[in-house]
Every structure is written in C-alpha cells, then in structure tokens.
C-alpha positions in Angstrom: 0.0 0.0 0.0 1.4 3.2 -1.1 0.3 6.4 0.6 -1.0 9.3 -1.2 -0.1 12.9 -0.1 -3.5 13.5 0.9 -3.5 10.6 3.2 0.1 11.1 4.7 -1.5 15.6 5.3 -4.2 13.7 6.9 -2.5 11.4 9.3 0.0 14.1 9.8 -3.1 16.3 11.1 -4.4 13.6 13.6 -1.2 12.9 14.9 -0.6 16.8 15.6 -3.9 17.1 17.3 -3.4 14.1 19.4 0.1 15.3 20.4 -1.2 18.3 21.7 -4.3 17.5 23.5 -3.9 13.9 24.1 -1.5 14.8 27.1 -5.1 16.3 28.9 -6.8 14.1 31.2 -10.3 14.8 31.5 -11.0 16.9 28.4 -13.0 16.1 25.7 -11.2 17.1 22.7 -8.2 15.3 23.8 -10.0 11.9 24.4 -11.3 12.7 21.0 -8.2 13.6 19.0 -6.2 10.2 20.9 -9.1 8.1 19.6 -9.1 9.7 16.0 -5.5 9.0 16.4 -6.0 5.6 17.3 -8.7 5.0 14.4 -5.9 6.2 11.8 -2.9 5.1 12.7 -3.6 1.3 12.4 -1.2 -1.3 11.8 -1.6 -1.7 8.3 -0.6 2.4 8.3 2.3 1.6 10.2 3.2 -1.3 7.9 2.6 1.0 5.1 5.0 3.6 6.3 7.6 0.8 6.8 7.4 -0.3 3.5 8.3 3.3 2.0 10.8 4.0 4.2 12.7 0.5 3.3 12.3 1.4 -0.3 13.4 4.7 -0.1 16.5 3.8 1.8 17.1 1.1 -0.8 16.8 3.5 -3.6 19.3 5.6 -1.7 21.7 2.7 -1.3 21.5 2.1 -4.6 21.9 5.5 -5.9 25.0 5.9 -3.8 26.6 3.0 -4.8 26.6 4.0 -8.6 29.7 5.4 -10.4 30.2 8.4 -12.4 32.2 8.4 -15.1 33.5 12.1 -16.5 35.1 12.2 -19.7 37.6 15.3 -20.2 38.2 16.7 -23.2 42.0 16.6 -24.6 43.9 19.6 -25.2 44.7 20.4 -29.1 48.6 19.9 -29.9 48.4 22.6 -32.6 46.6 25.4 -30.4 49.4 25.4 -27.4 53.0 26.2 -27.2 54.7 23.7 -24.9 54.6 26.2 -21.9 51.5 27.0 -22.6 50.3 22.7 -22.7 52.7 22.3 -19.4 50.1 25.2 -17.9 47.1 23.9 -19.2 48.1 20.2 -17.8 48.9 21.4 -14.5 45.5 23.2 -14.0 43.7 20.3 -15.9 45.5 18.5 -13.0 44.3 20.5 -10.2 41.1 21.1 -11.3 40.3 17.4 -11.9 41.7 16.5 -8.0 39.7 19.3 -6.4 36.4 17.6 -8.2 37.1 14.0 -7.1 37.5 15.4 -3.9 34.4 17.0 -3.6 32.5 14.4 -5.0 34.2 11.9 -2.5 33.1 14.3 0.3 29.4 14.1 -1.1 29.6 10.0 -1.4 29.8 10.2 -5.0 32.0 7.3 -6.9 34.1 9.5 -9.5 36.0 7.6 -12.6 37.6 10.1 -14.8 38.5 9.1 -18.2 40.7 11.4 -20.5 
C-alpha cells in the first residue's frame, strides 16, 4: 500500500492534534483527538509507512553506490605552445583533484577518463 499525499496531510493532522491534546486528562477534545488517532494510525498504516521508508533507503543505497564516469576533453597539440600545454596540464591536473575530492566528500563514486 502506497500512501498518497493527501493521506500522509491527513495522518499528519491527527497525529498533531493528538500530540497536543492527548496529554489532557479529563477533556474532551483530547480523548477525542487520541481516539481519532488511534482510528488512523492502524497497523496496516504503520506497515505501510515501513514499506516506503525501506524502499526509499534502498533507492538511496542504490543511488549511492553508482559510479560516475567524466570524460575530459584533450587539449589540441596545434593550439598550445609547450609552456602553454605544461600550464594547461597542470591546472587540468588541479582542477580534476579538487572535483574528485568533492565528489568523494558528497559519497559520489568519481572515474575520470581522459
């Protein structure tokens, strides 16, 4: 059972009111929100909720385990003098360290061709 965002706005509602008037002894509206609360949030809610947690944390898992693959372009011989490719191979260098890094910081599997 998947929940629909009307359902989850509803349950979210209930659960607000229970949490806080269901704390009052003796008060109406407070027995009434707990057994509202009650009436809603059955097990097969709870089951439900389960269910999309585990496949949202699966999809996670699985999204963080793939692997990007960047391919860089090469410099052009003719357009560079050798000073000039030296500089542009050094920064190419840098440039393609300081990505992996920060996709390694963010969990994401880097492969760089090129």
């Amino acid at each position: 059972m998947t929940m629909t965002a009307e359902q989850l706005a509803q349950l979210r509602a209930v659960a607000e009111r229970a949490k806080e008037l269901g704390g009052i002894s003796r008060y109406t509206k407070a027995m009434v929100a707990n057994l509202d609360f009650s009436e809603t949030f059955t097990p097969v809610v709870a089951l439900a909720l389960l269910d999309e947690l585990e496949r949202k944390d699966k999809r996670i898992a699985e999204l963080e385990a793939r692997t990007v693959t960047v391919k860089l372009p090469g410099r052009c011989d003719c357009c560079y003098s050798e000073a000039e490719a030296a500089l542009f191979d050094g920064v190419q260098s840098e440039c393609v360290e300081e990505f992996k890094s920060a996709c390694a910081a963010a969990g994401i599997n880097l492969t760089v061709e090129g």
